[in-house]
C-alpha positions in Angstrom: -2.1 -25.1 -14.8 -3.5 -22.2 -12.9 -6.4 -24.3 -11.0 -6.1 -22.5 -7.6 -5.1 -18.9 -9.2 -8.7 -18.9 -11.0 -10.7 -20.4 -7.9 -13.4 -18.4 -6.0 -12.6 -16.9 -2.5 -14.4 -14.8 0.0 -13.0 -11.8 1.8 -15.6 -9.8 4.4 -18.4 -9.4 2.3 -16.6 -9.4 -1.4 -17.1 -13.0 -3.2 -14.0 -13.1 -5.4 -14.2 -14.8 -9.0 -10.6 -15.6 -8.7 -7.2 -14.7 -7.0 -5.2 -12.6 -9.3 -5.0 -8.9 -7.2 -3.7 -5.5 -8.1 -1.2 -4.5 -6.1 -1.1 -0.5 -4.7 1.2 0.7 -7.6 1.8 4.9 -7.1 1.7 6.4 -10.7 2.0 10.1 -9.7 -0.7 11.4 -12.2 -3.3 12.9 -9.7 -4.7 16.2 -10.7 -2.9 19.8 -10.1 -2.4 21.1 -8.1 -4.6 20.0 -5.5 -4.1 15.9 -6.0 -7.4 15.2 -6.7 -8.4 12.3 -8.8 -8.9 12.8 -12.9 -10.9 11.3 -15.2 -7.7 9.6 -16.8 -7.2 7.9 -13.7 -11.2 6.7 -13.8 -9.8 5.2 -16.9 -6.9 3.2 -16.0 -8.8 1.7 -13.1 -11.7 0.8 -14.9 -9.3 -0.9 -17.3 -8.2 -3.1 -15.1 -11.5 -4.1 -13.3 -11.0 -7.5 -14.3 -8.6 -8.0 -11.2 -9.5 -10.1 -7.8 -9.7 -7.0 -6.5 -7.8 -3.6 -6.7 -5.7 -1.9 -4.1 -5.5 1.6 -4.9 -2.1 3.4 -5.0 -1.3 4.7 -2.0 -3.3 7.8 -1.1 -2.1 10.5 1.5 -4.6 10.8 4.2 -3.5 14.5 5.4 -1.5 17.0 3.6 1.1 16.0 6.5 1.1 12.8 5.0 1.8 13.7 1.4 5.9 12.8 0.2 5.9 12.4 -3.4 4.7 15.3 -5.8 1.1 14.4 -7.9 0.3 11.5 -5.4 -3.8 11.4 -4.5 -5.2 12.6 -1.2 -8.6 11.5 0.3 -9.3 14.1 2.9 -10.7 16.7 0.5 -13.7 17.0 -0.8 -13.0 17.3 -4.4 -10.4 14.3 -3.8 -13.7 12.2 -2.7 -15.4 13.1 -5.6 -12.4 12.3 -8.0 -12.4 8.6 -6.1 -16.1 8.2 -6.3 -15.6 8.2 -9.9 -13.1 5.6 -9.6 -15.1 3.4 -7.7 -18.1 4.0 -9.8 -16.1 2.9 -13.1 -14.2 -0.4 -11.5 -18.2 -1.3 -10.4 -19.6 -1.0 -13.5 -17.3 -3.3 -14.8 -17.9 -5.5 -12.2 -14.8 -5.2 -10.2 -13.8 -4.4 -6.4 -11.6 -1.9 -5.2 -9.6 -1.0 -1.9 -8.4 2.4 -1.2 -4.9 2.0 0.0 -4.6 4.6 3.2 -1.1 6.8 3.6 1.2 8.8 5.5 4.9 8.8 4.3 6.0 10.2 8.0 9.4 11.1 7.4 10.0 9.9 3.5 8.8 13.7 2.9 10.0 17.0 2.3 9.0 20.9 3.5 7.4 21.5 -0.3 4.5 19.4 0.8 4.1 19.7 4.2 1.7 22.6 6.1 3.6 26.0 6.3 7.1 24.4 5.1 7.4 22.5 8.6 9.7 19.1 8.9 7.9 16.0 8.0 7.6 13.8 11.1 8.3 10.8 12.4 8.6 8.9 15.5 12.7 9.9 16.5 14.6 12.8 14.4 16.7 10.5 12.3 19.0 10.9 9.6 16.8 9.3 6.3 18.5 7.2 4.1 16.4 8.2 0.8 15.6 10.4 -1.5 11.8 11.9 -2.6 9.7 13.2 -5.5 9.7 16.7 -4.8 8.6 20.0 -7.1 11.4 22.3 -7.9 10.7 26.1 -8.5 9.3 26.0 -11.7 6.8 22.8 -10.7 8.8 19.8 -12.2 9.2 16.7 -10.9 12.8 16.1 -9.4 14.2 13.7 -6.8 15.2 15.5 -3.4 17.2 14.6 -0.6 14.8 13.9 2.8 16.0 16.3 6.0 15.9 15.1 9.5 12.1 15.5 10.1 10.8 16.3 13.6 10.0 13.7 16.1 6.2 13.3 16.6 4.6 14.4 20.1 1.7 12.7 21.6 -0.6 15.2 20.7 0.5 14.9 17.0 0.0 11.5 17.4 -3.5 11.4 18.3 -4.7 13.8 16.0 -2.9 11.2 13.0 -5.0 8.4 14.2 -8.2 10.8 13.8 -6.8 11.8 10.2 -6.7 7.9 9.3 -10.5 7.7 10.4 -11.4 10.5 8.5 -9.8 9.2 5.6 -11.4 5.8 5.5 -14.8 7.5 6.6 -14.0 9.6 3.3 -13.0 6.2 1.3 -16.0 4.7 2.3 -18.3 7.9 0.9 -16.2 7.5 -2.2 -17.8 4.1 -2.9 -15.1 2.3 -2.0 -15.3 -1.7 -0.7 -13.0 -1.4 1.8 -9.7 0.3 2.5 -6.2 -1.0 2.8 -3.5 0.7 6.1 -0.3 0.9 4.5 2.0 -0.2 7.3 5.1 -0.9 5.0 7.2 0.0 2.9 9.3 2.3 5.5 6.3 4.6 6.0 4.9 6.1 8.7 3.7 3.4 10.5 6.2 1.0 9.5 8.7 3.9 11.1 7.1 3.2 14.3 7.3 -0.7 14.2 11.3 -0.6 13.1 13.8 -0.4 16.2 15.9 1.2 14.1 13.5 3.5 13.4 12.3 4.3 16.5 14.3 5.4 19.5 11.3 7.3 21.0 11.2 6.6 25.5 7.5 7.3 25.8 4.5 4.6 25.4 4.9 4.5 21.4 9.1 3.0 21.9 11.5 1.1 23.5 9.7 -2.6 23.4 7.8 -4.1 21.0 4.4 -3.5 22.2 5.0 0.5 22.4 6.4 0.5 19.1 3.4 -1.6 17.5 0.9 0.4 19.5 0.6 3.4 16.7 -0.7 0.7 14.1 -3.1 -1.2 16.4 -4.8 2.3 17.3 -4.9 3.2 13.9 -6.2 -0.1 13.1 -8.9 0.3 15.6 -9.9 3.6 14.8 -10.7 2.6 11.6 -12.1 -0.4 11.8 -14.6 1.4 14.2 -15.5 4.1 11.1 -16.1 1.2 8.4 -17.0 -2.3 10.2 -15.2 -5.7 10.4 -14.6 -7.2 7.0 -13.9 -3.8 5.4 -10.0 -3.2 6.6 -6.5 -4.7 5.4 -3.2 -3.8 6.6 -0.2 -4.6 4.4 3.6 -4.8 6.2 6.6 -5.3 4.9 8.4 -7.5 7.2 12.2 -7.3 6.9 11.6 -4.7 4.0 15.1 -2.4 4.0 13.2 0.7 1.7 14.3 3.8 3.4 16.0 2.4 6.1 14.1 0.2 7.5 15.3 -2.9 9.8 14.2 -4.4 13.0 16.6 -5.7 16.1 14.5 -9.1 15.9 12.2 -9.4 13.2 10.7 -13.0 13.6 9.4 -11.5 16.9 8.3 -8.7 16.2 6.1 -9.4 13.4 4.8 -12.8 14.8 3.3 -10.2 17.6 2.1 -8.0 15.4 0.5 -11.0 13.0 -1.4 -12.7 16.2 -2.6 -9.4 17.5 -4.2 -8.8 13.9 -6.3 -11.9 14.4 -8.7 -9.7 17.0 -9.8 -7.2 14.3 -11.3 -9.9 11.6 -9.8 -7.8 8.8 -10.9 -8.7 4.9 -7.0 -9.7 4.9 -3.4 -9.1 5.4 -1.0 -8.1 2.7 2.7 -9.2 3.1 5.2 -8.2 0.8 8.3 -10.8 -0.1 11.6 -8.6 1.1 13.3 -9.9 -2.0 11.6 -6.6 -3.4 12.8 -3.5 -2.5 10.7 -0.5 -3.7 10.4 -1.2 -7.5 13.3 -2.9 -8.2 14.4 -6.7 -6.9 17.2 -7.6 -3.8 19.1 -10.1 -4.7 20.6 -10.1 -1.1 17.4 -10.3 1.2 18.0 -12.0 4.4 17.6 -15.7 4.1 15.6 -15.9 6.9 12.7 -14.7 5.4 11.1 -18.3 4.1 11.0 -19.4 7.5 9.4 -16.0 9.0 6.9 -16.1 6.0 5.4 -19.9 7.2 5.7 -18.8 11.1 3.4 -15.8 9.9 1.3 -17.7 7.6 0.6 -20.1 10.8 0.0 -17.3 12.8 -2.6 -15.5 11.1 -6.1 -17.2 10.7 -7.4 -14.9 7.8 -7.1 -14.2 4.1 -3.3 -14.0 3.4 -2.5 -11.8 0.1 1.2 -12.3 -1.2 3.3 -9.6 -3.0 6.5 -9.0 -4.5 7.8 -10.5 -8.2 5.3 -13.2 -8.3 4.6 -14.3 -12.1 1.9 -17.1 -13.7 3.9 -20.3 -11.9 5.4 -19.0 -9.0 1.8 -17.7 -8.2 0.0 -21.2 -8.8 2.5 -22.6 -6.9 2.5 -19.9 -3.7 -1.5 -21.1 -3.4 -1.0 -24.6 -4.1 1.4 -25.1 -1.1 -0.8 -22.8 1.2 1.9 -20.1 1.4 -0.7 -17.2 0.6 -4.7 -17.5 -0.4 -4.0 -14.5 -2.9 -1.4 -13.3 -5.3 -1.2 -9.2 -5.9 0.2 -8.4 -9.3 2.2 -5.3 -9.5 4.3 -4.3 -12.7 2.4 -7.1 -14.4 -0.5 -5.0 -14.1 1.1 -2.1 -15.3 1.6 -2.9 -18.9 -1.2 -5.7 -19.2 -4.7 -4.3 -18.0 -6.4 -8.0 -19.0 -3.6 -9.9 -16.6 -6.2 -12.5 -15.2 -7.2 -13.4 -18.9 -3.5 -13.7 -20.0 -2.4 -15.4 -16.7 -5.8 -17.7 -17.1 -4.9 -18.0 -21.4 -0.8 -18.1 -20.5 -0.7 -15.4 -23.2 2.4 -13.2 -23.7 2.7 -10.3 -21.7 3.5 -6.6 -22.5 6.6 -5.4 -21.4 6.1 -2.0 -18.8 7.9 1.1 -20.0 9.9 1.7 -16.7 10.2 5.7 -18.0 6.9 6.0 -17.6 6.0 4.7 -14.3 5.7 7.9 -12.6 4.4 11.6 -13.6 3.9 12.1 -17.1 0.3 11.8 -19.1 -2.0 9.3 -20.8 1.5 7.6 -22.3 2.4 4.4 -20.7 -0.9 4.4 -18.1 -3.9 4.4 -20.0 -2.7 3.3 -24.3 -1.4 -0.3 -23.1 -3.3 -2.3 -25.2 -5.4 -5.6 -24.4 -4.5 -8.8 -26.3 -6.1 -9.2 -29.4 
């Protein structure tokens, strides 16, 4: 039975024909060398219209913010134009998209960054990780992460202004909405982390200082593109790149019941028993009871991520745990998921080799079910 995954909801202004989302999935095919948008990724969007909705993969909102090589920007002009199309494709088909908004902070290297500086992050830490760089001759390799510089208020500030830029930009590319990435050990998520951030001024030390960074961001952008039009997704007790908190459960629960102010189209939380793209089997067991204390804490539209398949989706909605279910690798390999889910067809198996750089192979030649 899927009766509540193929049930109507509402989120802002978007009427939803059912509950089966795309999750933000980073492909690393935008255009060279200037990461715009191409018409091959027009195709694999449009492909896949048939979602809830789609969440864009994550797209940088400065050159600062760029950490992977091919990723998508949104603060160029040509990189509007290369969304626009996007958008326009998923609408014709009926569908509604998010544009995911990025900065890596630290999980970045000097080949992407203005001038060759130090990526940047709240404290000058050590990163536990490695990153997509470009060698010398423009491949794609994996490159250690340097200590980056810490961030001064002044730099801070002018981040917050690049995020409303951005989703001014998303917005003028067509988009429905955008998403704040505040996960995943990213820039933001850097700030909320105690072990992240060992900063003294008003964005460290307590919980509120170290939250503040995503609550102006939040507000900045919700002022550029109205209530109803802004998601954040976290990652609470997420480990990717380092990432931990002193006290979690407290943490987040602040950060959840401050998130009720801003009337957001929903909150995305990712299950910790993922870790970047592959599955922890030793997440911290205290994670089912955080997930119902922030469930009970946040009012809105609660989107789920992280392994879910057909019955353990049906079943997260039927006991109230989320209201929607994003669909990540699934989504990959099977562009008519909510028709397979809804027929409990077989599935396409994703070609892991393929998941990032490369060409029309294994991103736009999946086939549908016939």
């Amino acid at each position: 039975m899927t009766a509540h995954l193929f049930s109507p909801i509402k989120i802002g202004s978007l009427s939803l024909n059912h509950r089966v989302a795309m999750a933000p999935l980073t492909r690393s095919r935008a255009g060279r060398p200037d990461n715009v948008p191409t018409v091959a990724n027009a195709e694999y969007y449009r492909q896949r219209a048939s979602a809830a909705i789609i969440i864009t993969e994550a797209t940088q909102i400065s050159q600062q913010g760029q950490g992977y090589a091919w990723t998508p920007g949104i603060h160029s002009e040509e990189q509007i134009k290369g969304w626009q199309a996007v958008s326009d494709a998923v609408h014709a088909e009926g569908g509604a998209i998010f544009l995911q908004l990025w900065h890596v902070g630290r999980v970045s290297h000097p080949v992407f960054q203005p001038e060759g500086g130090l990526p940047v992050a709240p404290s000058a830490l050590p990163v536990p990780g490695k990153t997509f760089i470009l060698d010398e001759q423009g491949n794609g390799v994996w490159g250690d992460v340097p200590v980056p510089q810490e961030l001064s208020t002044a730099g801070i500030e002018e981040i917050i202004e690049d995020y409303r830029r951005a989703a001014r930009n998303a917005l003028r590319a067509g988009m429905d909405g955008v998403e704040i990435h505040a996960g995943n050990g990213y820039l933001l998520d850097q700030f909320i982390n105690s072990n992240s951030n060992h900063r003294q001024d008003s964005y460290g030390g307590n919980i509120e200082n170290r939250a503040r960074l995503l609550f102006d961001v939040v507000q900045a952008v919700r002022n550029e593109v109205g209530p109803g039009k802004v998601a954040v997704r976290l990652t609470p007790m997420g480990r990717f790149m380092g990432m931990g908190d002193e006290t979690p459960e407290v943490t987040f629960s602040y950060i959840v019941r401050r998130l009720n102010d801003y009337d957001l189209a929903y909150l995305h939380l990712v299950e910790p028993a993922m870790v970047g793209t592959v599955k922890d089997e030793n997440y911290d067991p205290r994670w089912d009871m955080i997930i119902n204390m922030l469930r009970s804490d946040f009012r809105g539209i609660l989107m789920l991520a992280g392994g879910y398949d057909r019955d353990s989706a049906e079943q997260a909605l039927a006991t109230g745990r989320a209201d929607i279910i994003a669909f990540g690798r699934p989504f990959i390999a099977n562009p008519d998921l909510p028709a397979r889910l809804r027929g409990n067809l077989p599935l396409n198996q994703a070609d892991s080799n393929t998941f990032f750089g490369g060409g029309d192979s294994g991103y736009i030649d999946y086939p549908t079910f016939s």
